[in-house]
Wavefront OBJ file of the C-alpha trace (Angstrom):
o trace
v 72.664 112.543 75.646
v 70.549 110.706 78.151
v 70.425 110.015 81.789
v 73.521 107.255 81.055
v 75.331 110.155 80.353
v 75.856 110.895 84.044
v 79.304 109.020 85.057
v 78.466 106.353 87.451
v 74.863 106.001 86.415
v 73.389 102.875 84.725
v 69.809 101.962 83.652
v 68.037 98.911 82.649
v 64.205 98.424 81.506
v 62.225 95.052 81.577
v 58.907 94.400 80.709
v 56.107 91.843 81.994
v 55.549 88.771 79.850
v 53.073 89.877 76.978
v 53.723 93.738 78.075
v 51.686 95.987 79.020
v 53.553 97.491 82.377
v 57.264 97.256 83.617
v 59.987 98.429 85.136
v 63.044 100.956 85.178
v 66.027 100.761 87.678
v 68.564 103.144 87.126
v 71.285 102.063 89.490
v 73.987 103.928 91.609
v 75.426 104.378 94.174
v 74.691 107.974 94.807
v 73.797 110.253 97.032
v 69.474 111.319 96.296
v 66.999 113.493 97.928
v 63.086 113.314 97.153
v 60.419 115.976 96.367
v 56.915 114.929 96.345
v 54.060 116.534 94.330
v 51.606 114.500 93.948
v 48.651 113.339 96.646
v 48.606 110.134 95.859
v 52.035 108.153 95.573
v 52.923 104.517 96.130
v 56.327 104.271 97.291
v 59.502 102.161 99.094
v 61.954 103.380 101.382
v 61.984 107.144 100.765
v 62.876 107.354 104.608
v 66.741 106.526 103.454
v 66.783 109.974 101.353
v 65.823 112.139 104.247
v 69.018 114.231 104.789
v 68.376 113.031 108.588
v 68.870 109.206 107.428
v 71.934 107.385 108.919
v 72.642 106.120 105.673
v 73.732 108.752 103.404
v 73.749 106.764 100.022
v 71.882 104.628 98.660
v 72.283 101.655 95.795
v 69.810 102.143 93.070
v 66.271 103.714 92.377
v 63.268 101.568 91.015
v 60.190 102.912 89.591
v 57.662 100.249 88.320
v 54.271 99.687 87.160
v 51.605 97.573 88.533
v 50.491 100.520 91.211
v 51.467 99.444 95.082
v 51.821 95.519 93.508
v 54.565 96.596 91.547
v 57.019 97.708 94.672
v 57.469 93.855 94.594
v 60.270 94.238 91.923
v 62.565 96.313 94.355
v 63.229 92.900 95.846
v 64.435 91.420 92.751
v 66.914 94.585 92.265
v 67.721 93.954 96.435
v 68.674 90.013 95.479
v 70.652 91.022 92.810
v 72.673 93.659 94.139
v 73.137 91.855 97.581
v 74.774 88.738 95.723
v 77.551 91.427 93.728
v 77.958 92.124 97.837
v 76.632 95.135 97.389
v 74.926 97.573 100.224
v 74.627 99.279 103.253
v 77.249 96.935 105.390
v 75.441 95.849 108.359
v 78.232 93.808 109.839
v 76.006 90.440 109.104
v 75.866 91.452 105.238
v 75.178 93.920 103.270
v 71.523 95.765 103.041
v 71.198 97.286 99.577
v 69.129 100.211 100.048
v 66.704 100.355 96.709
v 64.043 103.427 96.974
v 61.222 103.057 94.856
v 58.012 104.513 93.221
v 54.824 103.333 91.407
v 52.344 104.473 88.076
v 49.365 103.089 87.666
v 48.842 100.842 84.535
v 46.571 97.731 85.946
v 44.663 96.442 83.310
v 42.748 93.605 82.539
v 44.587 90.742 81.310
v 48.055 92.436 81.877
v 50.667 91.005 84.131
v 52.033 92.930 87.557
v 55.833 93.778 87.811
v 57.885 91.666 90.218
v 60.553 90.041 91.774
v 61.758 88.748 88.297
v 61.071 92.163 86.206
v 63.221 94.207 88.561
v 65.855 91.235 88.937
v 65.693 91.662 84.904
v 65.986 95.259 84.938
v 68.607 95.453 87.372
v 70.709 92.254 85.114
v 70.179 94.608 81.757
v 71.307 97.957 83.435
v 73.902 99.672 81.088
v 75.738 102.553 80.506
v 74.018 102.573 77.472
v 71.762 105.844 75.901
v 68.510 105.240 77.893
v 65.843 103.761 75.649
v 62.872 105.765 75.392
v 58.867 105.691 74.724
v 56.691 102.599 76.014
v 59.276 100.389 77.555
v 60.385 99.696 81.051
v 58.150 101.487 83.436
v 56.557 103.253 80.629
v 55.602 100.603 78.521
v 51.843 100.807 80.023
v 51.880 104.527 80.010
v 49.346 107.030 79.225
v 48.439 110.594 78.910
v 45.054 112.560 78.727
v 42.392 110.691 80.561
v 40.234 112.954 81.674
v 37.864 112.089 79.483
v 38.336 108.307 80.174
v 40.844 105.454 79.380
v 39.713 104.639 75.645
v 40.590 108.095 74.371
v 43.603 108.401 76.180
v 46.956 108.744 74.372
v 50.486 107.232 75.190
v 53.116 107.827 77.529
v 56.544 106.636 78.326
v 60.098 107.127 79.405
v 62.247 109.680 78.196
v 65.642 111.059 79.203
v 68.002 114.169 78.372
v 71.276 115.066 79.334
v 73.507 118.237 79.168
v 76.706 119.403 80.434
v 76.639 121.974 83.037
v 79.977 123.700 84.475
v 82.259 120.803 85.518
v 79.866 118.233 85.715
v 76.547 116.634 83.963
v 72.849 116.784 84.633
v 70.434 114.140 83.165
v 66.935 113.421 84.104
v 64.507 110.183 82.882
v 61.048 110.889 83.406
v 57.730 108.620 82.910
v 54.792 109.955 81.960
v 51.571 108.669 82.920
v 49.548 111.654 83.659
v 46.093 112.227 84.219
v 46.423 115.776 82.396
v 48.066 115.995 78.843
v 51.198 116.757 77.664
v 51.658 120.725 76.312
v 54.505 122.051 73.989
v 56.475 124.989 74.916
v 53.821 127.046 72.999
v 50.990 125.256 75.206
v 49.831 123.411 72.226
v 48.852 119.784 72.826
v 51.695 117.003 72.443
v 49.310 114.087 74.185
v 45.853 114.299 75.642
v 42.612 112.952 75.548
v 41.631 112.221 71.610
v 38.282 113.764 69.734
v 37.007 112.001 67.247
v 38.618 113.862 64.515
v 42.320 112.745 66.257
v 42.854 116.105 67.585
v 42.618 117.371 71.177
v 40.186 118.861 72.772
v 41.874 120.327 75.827
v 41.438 118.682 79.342
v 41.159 122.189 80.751
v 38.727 123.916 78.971
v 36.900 119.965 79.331
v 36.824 120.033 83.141
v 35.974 123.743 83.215
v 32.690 122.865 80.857
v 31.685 119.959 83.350
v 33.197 116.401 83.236
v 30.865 113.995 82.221
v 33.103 111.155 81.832
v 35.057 109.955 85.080
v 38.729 109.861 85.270
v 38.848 107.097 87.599
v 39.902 106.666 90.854
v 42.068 108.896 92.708
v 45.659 107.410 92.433
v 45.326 106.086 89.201
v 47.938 108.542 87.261
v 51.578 109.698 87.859
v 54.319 111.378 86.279
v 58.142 110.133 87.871
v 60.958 112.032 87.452
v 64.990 110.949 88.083
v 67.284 113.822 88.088
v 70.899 112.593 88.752
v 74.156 114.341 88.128
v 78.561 114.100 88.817
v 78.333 117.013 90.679
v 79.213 117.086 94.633
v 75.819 118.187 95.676
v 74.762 117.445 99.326
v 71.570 115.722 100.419
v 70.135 119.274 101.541
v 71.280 120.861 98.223
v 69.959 117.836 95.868
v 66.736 118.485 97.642
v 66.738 121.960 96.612
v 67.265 121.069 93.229
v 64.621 118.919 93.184
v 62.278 121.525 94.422
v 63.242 123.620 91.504
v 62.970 120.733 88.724
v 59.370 119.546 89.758
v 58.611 123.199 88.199
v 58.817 121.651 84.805
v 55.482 119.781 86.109
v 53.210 122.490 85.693
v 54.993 124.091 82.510
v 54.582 120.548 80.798
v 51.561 119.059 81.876
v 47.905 120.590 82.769
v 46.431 119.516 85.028
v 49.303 118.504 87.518
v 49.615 117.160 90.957
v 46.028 116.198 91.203
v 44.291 113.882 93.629
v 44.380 111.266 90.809
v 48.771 111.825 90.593
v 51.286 110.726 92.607
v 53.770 112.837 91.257
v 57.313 112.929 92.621
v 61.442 113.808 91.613
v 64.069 112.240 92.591
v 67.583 114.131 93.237
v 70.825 112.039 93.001
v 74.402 112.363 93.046
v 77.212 109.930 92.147
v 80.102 112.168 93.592
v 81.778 110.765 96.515
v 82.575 114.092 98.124
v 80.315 116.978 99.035
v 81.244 120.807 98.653
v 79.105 123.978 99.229
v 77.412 125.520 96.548
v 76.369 129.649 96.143
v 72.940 130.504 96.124
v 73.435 131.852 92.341
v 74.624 128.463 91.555
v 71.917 126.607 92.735
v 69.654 128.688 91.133
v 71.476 128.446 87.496
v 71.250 124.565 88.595
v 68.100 124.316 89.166
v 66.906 126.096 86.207
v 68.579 123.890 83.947
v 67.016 120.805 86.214
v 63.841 122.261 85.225
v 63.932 123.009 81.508
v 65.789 119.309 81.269
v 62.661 118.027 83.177
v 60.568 119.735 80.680
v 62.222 117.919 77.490
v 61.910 114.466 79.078
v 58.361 114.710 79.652
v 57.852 115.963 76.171
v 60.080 113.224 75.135
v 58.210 110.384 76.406
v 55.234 111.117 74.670
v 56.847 111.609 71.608
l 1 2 3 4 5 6 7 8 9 10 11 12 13 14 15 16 17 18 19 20 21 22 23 24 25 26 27 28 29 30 31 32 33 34 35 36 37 38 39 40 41 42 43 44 45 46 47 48 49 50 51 52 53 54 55 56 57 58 59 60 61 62 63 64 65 66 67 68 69 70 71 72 73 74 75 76 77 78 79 80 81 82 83 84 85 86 87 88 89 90 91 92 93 94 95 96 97 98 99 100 101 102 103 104 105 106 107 108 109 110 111 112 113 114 115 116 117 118 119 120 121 122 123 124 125 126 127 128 129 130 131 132 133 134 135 136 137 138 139 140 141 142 143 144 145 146 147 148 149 150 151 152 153 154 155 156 157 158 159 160 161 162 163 164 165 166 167 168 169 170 171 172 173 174 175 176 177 178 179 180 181 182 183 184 185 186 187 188 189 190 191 192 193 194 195 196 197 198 199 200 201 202 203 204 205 206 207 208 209 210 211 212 213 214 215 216 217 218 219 220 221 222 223 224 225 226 227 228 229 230 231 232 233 234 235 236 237 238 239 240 241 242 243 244 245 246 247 248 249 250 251 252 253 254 255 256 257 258 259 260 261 262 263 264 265 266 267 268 269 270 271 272 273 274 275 276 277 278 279 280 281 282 283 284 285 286 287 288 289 290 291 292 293 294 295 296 297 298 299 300 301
């Protein structure tokens, strides 16, 4: 089971020409709510999932390569949902309301997402399992690069999916982390690479003394879309979220650095609302987490 396995959601990859970066769109509508992590994110119109906005539900969610550049595709997703007529209905025509997020994969020689990539993405969205590993917004992912860009290892999209109760919980997360990727035993999935193909450990690296930069702040991020049936309210989804960005820290090391812009998104494709129990929110939002968990593990797999 993958994100697709939510009812109502769809997602669709699409890749630059010659690869190298991309983009994801998984596409709605649903209710969402946002939790930021990291300190240093690139990101579209994450005013609309306050639970303050007017709007209270918005079309699809982009997340794209090509750093701040990238945010370009979110037009192409716009154009193509504004000519099915869908949107926020403005009484002129309707606004489709597409939040968005960035990694950072710029590299020489490699093309920037766009209008056309997320117009692709948006065109190829199916209720199909998610494809995982280096495509769509993962396909210029990496892990581990503490130690610099040459040793680093690959990242990428992956998604889970479970039932919980009377409803389903998926998440689709891309990793492209400064810190590596650790097992549930804290062994090393992805990181940087010695020169004997193991891993040396990006903690015990940076507590000896970095000698090789990581680059700039900004240039890593780890994105995470948690969606589900169930008739969560804005407020609520944002608790959730709170409690999935846990997997963050249990998964990757180091985390929400200056160099990440780390951030989960919370999303419901109910069309109703009801009140949920403390207890259940908490059962929810451990599952949200150990889901979160297995699709960062996933994507460097």
């Amino acid at each position: 089971m993958t994100l697709t396995s939510v009812p109502g959601i769809r997602v669709g990859h699409a890749e630059v020409p010659g690869g190298g970066s991309g983009c994801t769109v998984v596409m709605g509508p649903f209710r969402g709510a946002v939790e930021v992590r990291g300190l240093a994110t690139g990101t579209r119109e994450l005013g609309v999932l306050s639970p303050h906005h007017l709007v209270d539900r918005v079309n699809a969610i982009l997340l794209t390569g090509g750093s701040a550049f990238g945010l370009a595709a979110a037009d192409g997703v716009m154009e193509a949902l504004a000519e099915r007529g869908e949107g926020f209905e403005t009484g002129v025509e309707p606004v489709p309301l597409v939040p968005a997020a960035v990694i950072f994969d710029l590299a020489p020689g490699v093309e920037r997402p766009g209008e056309a990539e997320g117009r692709k993405a948006s065109e190829m969205a199916s209720g199909q399992p998610v494809l995982e590993g280096r495509v769509g917004v993962g396909a210029g992912a990496t892990v581990g690069k503490i130690l610099g860009p040459e040793v680093s290892s690959h990242g990428g999209v992956g998604s889970v999916a479970q039932e919980w109760k009377d409803g389903t919980l998926g998440v689709l997360t891309v990793v492209n982390a400064l810190g590596e990727v650790l097992a549930e035993d804290g062994s090393v999935l992805a990181g940087p690479r010695a020169a004997d193909d193991g891993f040396p450990g990006t903690d015990q690296a940076l507590l000896n003394g970095l000698t090789t930069s990581p680059g700039l702040p900004g240039t890593s991020t780890t994105l995470t879309i948690l969606a589900t049936d169930l008739p969560l309210s804005r407020v609520d989804l944002g608790k959730v979220a709170k409690m999935a960005a846990g997997a963050y820290p249990r998964a990757i090391s180091p985390v929400n650095t200056p160099f990440d812009g780390d951030l989960v998104f919370s999303v419901s494709t109910a069309v109703d609302t009801r009140a949920y129990s403390p207890e259940d929110l908490l059962s929810l939002g451990v599952a949200a987490r150990m889901l979160t968990e297995e699709s960062i593990r996933r994507g460097v797999s």
